[in-house]
C-alpha positions in Angstrom: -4.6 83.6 -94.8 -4.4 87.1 -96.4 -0.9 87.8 -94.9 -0.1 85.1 -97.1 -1.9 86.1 -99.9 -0.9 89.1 -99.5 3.1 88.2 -99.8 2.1 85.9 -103.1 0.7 88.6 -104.5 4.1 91.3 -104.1 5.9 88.5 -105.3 4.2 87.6 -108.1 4.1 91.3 -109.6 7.9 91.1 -109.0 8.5 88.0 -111.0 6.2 90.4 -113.8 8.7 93.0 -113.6 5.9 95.3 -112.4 5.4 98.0 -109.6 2.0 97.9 -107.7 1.5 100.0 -104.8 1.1 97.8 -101.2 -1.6 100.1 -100.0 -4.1 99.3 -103.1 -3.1 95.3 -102.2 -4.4 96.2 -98.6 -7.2 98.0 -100.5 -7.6 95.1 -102.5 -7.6 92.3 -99.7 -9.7 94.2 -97.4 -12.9 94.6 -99.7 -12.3 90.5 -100.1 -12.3 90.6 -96.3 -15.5 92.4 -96.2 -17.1 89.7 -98.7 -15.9 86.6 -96.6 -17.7 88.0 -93.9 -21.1 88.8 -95.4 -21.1 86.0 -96.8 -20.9 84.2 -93.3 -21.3 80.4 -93.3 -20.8 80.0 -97.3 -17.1 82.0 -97.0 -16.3 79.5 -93.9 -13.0 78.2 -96.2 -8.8 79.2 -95.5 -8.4 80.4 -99.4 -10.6 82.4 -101.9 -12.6 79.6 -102.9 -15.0 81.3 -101.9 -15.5 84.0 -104.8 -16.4 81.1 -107.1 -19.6 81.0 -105.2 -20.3 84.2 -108.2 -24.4 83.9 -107.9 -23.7 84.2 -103.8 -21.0 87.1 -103.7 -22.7 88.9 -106.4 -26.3 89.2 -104.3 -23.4 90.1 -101.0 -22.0 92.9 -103.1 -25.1 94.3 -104.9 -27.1 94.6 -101.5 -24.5 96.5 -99.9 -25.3 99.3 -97.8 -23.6 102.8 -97.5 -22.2 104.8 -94.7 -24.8 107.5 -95.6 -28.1 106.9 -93.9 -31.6 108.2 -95.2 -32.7 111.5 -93.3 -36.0 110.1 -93.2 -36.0 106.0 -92.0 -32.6 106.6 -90.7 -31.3 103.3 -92.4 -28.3 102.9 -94.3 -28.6 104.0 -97.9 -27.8 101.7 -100.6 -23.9 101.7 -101.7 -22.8 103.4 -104.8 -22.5 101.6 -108.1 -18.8 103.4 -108.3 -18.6 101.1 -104.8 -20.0 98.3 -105.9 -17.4 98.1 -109.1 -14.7 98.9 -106.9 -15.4 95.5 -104.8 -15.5 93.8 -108.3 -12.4 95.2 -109.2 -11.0 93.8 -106.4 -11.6 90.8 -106.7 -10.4 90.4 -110.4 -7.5 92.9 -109.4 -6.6 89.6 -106.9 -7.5 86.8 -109.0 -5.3 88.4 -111.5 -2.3 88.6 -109.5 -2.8 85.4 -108.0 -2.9 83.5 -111.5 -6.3 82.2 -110.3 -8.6 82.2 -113.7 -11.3 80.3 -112.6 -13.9 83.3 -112.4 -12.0 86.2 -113.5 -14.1 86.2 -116.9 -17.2 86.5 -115.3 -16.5 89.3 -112.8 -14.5 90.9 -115.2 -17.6 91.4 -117.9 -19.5 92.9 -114.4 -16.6 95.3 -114.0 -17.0 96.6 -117.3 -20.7 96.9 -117.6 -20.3 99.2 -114.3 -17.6 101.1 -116.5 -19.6 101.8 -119.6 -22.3 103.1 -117.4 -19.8 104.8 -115.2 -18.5 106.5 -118.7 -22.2 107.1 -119.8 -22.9 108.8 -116.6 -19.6 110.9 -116.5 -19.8 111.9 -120.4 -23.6 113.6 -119.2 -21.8 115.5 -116.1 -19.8 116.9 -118.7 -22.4 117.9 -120.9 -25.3 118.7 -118.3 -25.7 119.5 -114.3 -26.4 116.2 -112.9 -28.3 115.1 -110.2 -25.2 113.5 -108.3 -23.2 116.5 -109.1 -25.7 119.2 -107.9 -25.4 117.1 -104.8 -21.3 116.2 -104.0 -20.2 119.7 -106.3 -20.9 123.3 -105.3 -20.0 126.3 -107.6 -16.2 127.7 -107.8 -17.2 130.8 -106.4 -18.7 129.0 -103.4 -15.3 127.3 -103.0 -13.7 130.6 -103.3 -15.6 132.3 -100.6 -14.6 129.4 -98.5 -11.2 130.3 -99.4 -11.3 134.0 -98.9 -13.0 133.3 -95.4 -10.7 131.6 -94.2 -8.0 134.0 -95.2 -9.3 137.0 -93.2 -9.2 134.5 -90.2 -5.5 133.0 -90.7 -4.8 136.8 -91.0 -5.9 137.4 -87.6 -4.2 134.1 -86.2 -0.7 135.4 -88.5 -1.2 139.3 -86.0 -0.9 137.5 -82.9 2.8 137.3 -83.2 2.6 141.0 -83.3 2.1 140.4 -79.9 4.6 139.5 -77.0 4.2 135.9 -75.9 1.3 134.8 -77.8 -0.9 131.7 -77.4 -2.5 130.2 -80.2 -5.6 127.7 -79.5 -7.2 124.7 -81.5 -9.0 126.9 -83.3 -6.6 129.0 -84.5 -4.6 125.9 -85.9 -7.4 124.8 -87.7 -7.8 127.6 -89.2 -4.7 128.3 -90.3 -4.1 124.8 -91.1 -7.3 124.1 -93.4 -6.5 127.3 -95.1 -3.3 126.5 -96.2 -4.7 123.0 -97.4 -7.2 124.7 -99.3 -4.9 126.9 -101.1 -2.6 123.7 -101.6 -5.3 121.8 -103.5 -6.9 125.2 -105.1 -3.6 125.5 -107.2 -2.6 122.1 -107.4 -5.6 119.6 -107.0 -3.9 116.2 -105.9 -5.5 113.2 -104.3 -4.9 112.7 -100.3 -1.0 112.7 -100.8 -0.7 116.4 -99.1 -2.1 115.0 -96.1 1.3 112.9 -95.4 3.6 115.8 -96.4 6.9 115.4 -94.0 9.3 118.3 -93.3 12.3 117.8 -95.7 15.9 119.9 -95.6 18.1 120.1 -98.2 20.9 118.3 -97.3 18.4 115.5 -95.6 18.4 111.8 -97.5 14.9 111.4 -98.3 13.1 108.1 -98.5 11.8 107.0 -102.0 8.7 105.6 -100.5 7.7 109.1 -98.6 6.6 112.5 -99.8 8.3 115.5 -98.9 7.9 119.3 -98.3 11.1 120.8 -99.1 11.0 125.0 -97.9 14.3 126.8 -99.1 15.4 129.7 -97.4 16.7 131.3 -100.4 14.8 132.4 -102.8 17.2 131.6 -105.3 16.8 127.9 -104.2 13.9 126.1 -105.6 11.1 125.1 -103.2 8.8 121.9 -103.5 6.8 119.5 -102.6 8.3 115.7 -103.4 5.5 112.6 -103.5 6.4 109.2 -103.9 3.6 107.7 -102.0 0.6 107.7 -103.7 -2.2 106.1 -105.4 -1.1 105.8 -109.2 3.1 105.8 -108.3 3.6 102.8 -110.1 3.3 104.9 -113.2 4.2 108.3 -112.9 7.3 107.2 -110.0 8.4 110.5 -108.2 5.9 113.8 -108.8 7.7 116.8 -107.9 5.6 120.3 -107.6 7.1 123.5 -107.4 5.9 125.8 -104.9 5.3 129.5 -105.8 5.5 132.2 -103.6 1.8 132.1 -101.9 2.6 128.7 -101.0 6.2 129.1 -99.6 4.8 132.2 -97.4 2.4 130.4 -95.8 4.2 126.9 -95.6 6.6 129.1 -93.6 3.9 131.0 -91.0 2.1 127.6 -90.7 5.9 126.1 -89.8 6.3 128.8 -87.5 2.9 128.3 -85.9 3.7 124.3 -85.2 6.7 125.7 -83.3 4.9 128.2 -81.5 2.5 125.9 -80.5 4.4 123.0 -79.6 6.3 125.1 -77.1 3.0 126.3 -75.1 2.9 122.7 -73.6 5.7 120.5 -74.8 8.9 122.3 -74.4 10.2 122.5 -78.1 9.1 118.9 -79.3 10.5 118.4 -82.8 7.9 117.7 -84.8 8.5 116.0 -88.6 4.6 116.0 -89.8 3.6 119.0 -92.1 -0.1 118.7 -91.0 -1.8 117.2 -88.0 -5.6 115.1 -87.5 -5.9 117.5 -83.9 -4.4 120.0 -82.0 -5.4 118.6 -78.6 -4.0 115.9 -75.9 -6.4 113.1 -75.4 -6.2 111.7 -71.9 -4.7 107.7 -71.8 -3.9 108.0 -75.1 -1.5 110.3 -77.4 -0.1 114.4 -77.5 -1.4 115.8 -80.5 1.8 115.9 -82.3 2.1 112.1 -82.7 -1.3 112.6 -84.8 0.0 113.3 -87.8 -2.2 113.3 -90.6 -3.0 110.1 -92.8 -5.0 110.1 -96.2 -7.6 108.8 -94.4 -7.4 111.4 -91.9 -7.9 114.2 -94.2 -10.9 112.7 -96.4 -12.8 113.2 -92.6 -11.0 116.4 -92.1 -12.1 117.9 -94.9 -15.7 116.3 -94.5 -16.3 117.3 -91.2 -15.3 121.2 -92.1 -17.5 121.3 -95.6 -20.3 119.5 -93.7 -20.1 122.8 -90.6 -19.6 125.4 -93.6 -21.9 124.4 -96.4 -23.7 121.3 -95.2 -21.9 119.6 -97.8 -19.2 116.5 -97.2 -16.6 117.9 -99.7 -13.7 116.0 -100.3 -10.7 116.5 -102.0 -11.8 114.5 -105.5 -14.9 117.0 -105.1 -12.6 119.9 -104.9 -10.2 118.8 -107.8 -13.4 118.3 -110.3 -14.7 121.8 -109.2 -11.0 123.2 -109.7 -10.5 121.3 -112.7 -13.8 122.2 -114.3 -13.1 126.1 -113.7 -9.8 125.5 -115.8 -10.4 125.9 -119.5 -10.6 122.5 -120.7 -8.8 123.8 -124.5 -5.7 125.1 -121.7 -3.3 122.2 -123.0 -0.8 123.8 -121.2 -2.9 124.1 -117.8 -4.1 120.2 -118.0 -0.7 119.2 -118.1 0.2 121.0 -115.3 -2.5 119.6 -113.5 -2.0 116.3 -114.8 1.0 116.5 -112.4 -0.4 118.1 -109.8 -3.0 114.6 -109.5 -0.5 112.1 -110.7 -3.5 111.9 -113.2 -3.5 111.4 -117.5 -4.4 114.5 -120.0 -7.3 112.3 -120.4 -8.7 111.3 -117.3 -8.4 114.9 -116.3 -10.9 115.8 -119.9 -13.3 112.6 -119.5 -13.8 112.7 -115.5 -12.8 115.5 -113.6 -13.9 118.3 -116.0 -17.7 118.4 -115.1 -20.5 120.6 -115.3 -21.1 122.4 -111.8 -24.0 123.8 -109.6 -24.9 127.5 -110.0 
């Protein structure tokens, strides 16, 4: 049923003359998914029928639980309003492309009462330190110690080439690895897109539905990173960011690191992923160089690493508000630049990302 939905719905946005990205149809179909099933008997049907049921799908949605559990009962928490709008956008998101106006009215008026207090919430985080900001947000110059940290370590991994024959362990390309990441989203705070970064070469063909990391040996030659694949493509098409020096240099030793490393046990593999989920084998199942990173991936990456270093789940829309939010918010110049960098409106950037932070 929601292959074929699915299909119906790419087509349909063709016959519109408009671009939406397949992975927020999968987003899309998949919350639906999740609806069918809480609903159990009452979303029993081979079509969407079922979301007519509004009173039913409503109570499904609005008594849905978190991953988070309570520290105290150890149940799951209630889920977010942000989540709870998200599953009511996807539903008029799919009735929408579907042509199916039957309910769309009615969850569309519950979609934007969530926005006007989602708009109420986030003009107060601008304003004042919120409750929900004190706890997902930590101060820049805690996020900058982070940084700094981590940099006297990827210095100690970088002196082991001084060395003849080095080996470098897990730890060492963790470090090294969540560094450079850091860095990456420090100067230019994207969504997840950096986590599917390929190796590119200049004279290689490169896929429009891919992004790129493109290292010139020249310095003459222009070095950059080249994302097609991400959340809001369908209106900004192909983002290109420049790399500045910083970034080349250590998109080079962490290169040079991924061949070091993949020659300890593998005998030169080429490998085509910039970043990786592990730097082990797992017995019966992969070698650690077929786990290249996914989006999905690097939310848990980064969540398991903030959680260790500042008991904190940190992800990389944490990071971006916290970077964004340092930025002077007058800096025309700088939200453009970073408007880029997100694949995100002048806007947006003001009005949601530019928030008042812990102390």
């Amino acid at each position: 049923m929601y292959d074929e939905i699915r299909t119906e719905i790419l087509k349909n946005y063709e016959k519109r003359g408009k671009i939406i990205n397949e992975k927020s149809v999968d987003k899309y179909l998949n919350d639906i998914r999740k609806i069918q099933s809480l609903l159990g008997d009452k979303g029993s049907v081979d079509d969407i029928s079922f979301l007519y049921n509004i009173n039913d799908v409503r109570s499904v949605i609005e008594d849905m639980r978190g991953r988070k559990r309570d520290p105290e009962t150890n149940e799951k928490v209630m889920a977010s309003d942000n989540t709870k709008r998200n599953y009511y956008q996807s539903i008029v998101s799919v009735m929408d492309a579907l042509n199916d106006y039957q309910a769309i009215a009615y969850y569309q008026k519950i979609v934007n009462d969530y926005n006007k207090e989602y708009k109420k919430k986030v003009k107060e985080g601008g304003s004042v330190l919120t409750k929900e900001n004190e706890e997902k947000l930590i101060p820049f110059e805690e996020l900058q110690d982070v940084v700094n940290t981590l940099q006297l370590n990827s210095r100690k991994v970088q002196d082991k080439f001084k060395i003849k024959d080095p080996t470098f362990t897990e730890d060492d390309m963790n470090t090294f690895q969540m560094f450079l990441l850091l860095k990456m989203y420090m100067k230019h705070p994207a969504r997840n897109e950096f986590g599917t970064l390929l190796w590119a070469t200049p004279k290689m063909k490169l896929d429009n539905d891919k992004n790129y990391c493109l290292l010139h040996s020249k310095s003459t030659e222009v070095s950059k990173l080249t994302l097609n694949d991400y959340k809001t493509n369908g209106i900004y098409d192909t983002r290109e960011i420049v790399l500045d020096k910083e970034l080349q240099n250590l998109l080079r030793w962490w290169r040079k690191l991924l061949k070091n490393y993949v020659e300890q046990d593998t005998s030169g593999h080429k490998f085509k992923t910039v970043f990786y989920s592990r730097f082990f084998d797992i017995e019966n199942d992969t070698e650690w160089y077929n786990s290249g990173m996914t989006s999905n991936m690097l939310s848990k990456y980064f969540a398991r690493f903030f959680q260790k270093q500042i008991g904190k789940n940190l992800s990389t829309t944490a990071i971006a508000k916290i970077v964004v939010s340092h930025r002077n918010k007058k800096d025309s110049d700088n939200l453009k630049k970073t408007s880029n960098d997100r694949g995100t409106s002048v806007g947006t950037l003001s009005e949601v990302y530019s928030q008042v932070l812990p102390q």
